[in-house]
N, C-alpha and C positions, 0 to 999 in steps of 0.2 A: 754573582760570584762564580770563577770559575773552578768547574769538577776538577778532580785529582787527576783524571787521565790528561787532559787538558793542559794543567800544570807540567806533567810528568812528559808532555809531545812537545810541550814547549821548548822546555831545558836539554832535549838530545836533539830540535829543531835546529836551535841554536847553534850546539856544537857541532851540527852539518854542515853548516853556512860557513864556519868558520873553516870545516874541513875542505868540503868540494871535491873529495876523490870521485864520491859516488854521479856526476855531474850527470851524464852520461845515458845513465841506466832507465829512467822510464820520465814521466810528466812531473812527478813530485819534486825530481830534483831544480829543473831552471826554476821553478814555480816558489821553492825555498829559496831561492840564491836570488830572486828580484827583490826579498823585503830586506829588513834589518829586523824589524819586532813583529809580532806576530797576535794579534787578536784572535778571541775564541770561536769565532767565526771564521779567519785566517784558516787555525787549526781541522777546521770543520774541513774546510773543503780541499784543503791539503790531506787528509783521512781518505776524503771519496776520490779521489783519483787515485791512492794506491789500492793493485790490486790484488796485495801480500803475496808478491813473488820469493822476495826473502832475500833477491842477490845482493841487496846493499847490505843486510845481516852476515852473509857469510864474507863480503867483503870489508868488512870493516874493521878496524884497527883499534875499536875502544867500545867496543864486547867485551862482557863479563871472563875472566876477572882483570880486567879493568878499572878502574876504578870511577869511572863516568857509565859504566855497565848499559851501555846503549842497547837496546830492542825496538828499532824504530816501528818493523814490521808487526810488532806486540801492540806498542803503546797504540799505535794507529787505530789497529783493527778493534780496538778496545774506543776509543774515539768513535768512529765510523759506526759502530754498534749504538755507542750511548746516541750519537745525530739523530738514526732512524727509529730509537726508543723515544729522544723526545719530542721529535714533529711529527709521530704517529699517532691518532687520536682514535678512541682512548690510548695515551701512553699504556696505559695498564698492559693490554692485552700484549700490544708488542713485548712487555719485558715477560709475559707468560709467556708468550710461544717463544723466546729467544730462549730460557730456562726450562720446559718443559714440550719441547715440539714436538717431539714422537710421539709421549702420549695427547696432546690436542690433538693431532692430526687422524692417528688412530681414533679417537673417539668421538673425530667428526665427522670422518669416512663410515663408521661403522652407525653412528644414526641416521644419515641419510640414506645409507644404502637401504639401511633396516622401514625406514618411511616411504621409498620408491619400490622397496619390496611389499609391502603392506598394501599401497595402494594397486597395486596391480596385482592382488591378492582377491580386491574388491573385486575389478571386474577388466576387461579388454578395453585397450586405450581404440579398438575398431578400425585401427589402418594396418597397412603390411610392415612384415618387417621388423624394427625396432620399433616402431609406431603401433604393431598390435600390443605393445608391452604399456608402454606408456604415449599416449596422444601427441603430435603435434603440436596444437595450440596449449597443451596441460606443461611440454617441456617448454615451449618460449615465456610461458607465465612462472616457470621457476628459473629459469635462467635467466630471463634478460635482465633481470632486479639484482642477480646475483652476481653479471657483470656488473654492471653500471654504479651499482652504490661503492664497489673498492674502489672503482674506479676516481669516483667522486674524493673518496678518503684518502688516495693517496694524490690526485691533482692539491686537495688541498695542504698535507703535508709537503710536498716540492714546493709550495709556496711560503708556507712556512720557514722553509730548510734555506728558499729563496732569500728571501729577506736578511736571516741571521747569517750569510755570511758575502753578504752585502751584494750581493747583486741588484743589477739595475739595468737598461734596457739593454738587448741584446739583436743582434743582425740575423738577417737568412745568412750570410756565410758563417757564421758561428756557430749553429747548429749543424748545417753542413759537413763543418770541420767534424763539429764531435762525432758524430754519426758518423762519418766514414773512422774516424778513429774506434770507435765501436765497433765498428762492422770488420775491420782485422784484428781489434784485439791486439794494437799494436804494443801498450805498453806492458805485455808478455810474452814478447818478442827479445827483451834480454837488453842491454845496451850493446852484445856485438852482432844479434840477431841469430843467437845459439836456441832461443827460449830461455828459460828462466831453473833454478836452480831448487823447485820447489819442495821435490821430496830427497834431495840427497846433497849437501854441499859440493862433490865432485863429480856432481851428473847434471848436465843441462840438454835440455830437452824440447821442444814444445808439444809434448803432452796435453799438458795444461790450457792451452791457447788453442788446440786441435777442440778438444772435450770441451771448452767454453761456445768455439764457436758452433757445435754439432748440437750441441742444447739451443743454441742462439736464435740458430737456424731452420731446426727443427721446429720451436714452439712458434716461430713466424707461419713456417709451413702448414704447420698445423691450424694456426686462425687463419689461412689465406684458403684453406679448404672448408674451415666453418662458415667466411663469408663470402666463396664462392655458392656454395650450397644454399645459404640465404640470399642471392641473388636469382640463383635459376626457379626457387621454392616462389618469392613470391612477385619478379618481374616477368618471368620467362614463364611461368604457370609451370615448372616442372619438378614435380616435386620428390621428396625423396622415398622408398629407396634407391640409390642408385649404383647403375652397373661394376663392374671391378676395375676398368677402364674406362669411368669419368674421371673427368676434372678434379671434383673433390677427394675423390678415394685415391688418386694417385698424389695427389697433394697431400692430405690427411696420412697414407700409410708412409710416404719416402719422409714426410716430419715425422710421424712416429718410431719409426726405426732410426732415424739419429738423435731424437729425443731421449730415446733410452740405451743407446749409445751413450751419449756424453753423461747423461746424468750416472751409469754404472761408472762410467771412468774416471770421472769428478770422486764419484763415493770412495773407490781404490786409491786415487791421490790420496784422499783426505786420509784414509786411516793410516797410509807410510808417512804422510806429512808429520814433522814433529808441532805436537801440540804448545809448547809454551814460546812457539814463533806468531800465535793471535791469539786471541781473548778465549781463553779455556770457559771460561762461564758460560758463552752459548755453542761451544761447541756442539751440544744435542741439537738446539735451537737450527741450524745451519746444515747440518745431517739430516733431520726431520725435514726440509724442503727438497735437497736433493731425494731423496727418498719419496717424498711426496710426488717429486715429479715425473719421477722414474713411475713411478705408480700407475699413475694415469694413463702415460705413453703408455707403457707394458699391457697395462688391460684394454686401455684402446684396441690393442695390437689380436689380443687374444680374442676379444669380443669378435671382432673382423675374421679371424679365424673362424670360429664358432657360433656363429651369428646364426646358424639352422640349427643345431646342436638342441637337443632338450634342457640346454643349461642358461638357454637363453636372459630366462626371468635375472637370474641369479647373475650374470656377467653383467649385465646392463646395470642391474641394481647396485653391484660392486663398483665398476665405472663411472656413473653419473653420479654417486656419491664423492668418490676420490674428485673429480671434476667441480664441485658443489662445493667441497673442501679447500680446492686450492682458491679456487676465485676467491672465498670469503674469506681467505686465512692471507692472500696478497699483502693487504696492506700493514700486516705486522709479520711475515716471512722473510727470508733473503730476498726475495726476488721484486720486492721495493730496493735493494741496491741496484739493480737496473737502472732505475730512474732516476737516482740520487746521483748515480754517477755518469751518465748523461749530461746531466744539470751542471757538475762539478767541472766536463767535460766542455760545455758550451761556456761556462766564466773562465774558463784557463783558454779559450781561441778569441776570445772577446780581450782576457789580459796582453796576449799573444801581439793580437792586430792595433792594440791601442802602444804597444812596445815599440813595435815596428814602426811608428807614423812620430813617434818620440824621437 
């Protein structure tokens, strides 16, 4: 049986297709204008390619009062929400952190930090560095479980999410496509190529598309400096700490600095953005990952500053927790719409090239 929103995406889907002004403007619309009906799965993955710019809302003709009172970019983002609450496993947790993120996040960071404090309370982790605080081998035995099991939970939600909105085999140019459509951020690009209209009806900008991709960018930067560092650590015998002018640390600090770039800039959108243009119920939900991410970067940033500092225990401890927090809070955070909309991404270049050969 389909949900209410579902219902409710359907009935102003409809009246798109009939309309076709907004044709134009990003991937949602050809992607509406190729069906006539629309299954809840349809709706699914029409949800995760929008990426609530809003310019078809301020363009359109049959907005409230109206009386067909259209909020595609509402209905959507309320959609798209419910997708990643129910292929996330446990459901549960996702619909907690969408409704209460700031404080999980707060009160995840602050137990691990308080446990990575304690134990190095015990005694010296006996290497240099951030390694006299906490061991080498003690952080890969908290970490790498802590990557790999979201990891696990959210491969298996994408296959879930798979499924229900009918995907079926797919090409290397089809993820090619998405991925580079990813990697510009094109459908925030506007349909005249001004950017998109997010936080003001008569201002378009790309703000938004700058700040997505500086976050984008940044946290690539930032794991390509964790597994460059896990290459020299245990194939090249060099281990860490290292200099200000390795690899890693230049890697590691230029993604930290636009990590927390984009995620302050994202935060500023969000708060001038008007709220009843997407799903007001997780608006904390959604603030609580920016926030969370900005977190991380920020203390990264400061730890590296301060890393001889007597404040050492206590940054590290605040850090590895925020860090400890985001990996295990992934699979029910924003930042499973990554993936979802990759995914969304690669069946609309697969729809695309099976068009085209029609």
């Amino acid at each position: 049986m389909s949900s209410e929103p579902i219902i409710e995406a359907r009935r102003q889907l409809q009246i798109c297709n009939a309309c076709r002004y907004c044709e134009g403007y990003c991937s949602v619309f050809p992607a509406v204008h190729r069906e006539r009906a629309y299954s809840d799965g349809d709706v699914s993955q029409l949800a995760n390619l929008c990426h609530n710019c809003r310019g078809c809302y301020y363009a359109c003709q049959y907005t409230e009062p109206h009386e067909f009172a259209l909020n595609l970019p509402k209905v959507l983002a309320e959609v798209r929400e419910e997708s990643w609450e129910n292929h996330a496993q446990p459901a549960r947790l996702a619909k907690a952190f969408q409704r209460s993120g700031v404080a999980i996040a707060a009160a995840v960071i602050g137990c691990f930090a308080l446990m990575i404090w304690a134990a190095r309370s015990i005694g010296s982790g006996g290497g240099d560095g951030f390694y006299a605080v906490l061991s080498h081998n003690a952080m890969v035995a908290i970490f790498v479980p802590a990557f790999i099991l979201p990891l696990i939970l959210v491969a298996s939600s994408l296959r879930s999410y798979w499924r229900a909105i009918g995907g079926g085999p797919f090409g290397v140019q089809d993820i090619v496509s998405a991925l580079a459509s990813a990697a510009q951020m094109r459908n925030l690009a506007g349909g005249h190529g001004d950017g998109c209209n997010f936080e003001d009806e008569d201002r378009f900008s790309n703000a938004r598309r700058w700040y997505h991709q500086a976050v984008m960018y940044g946290f690539l930067l930032c794991f390509a400096a964790t597994s460059v560092a896990t290459f020299m650590h245990y194939l090249l015998d060099l281990p860490a700490p290292y200099g200000p002018f390795s690899l890693p640390k230049l890697l590691g600090v230029s993604g930290g600095v636009l990590l927390s770039l984009g995620t302050l800039g994202l935060a500023l959108l969000k708060l001038k953005g008007k709220r009843h243009l997407s799903d007001v119920r997780v608006w904390g939900g959604e603030m609580a990952f920016i926030v969370l991410l900005f977190f991380v970067s920020t203390t990264g940033l400061v730890l590296y500053a301060l890393g001889n500092s007597e404040w050492l225990n206590e940054l590290l401890s605040v850090h590895l927790g925020s860090v400890l927090a985001f990996f295990l809070l992934t699979p029910y955070s924003k930042m499973v719409h990554g993936f979802f909309r990759l995914a969304a991404l690669t069946k609309e270049a697969r729809n695309l090239a099976a068009q085209k050969l029609d």
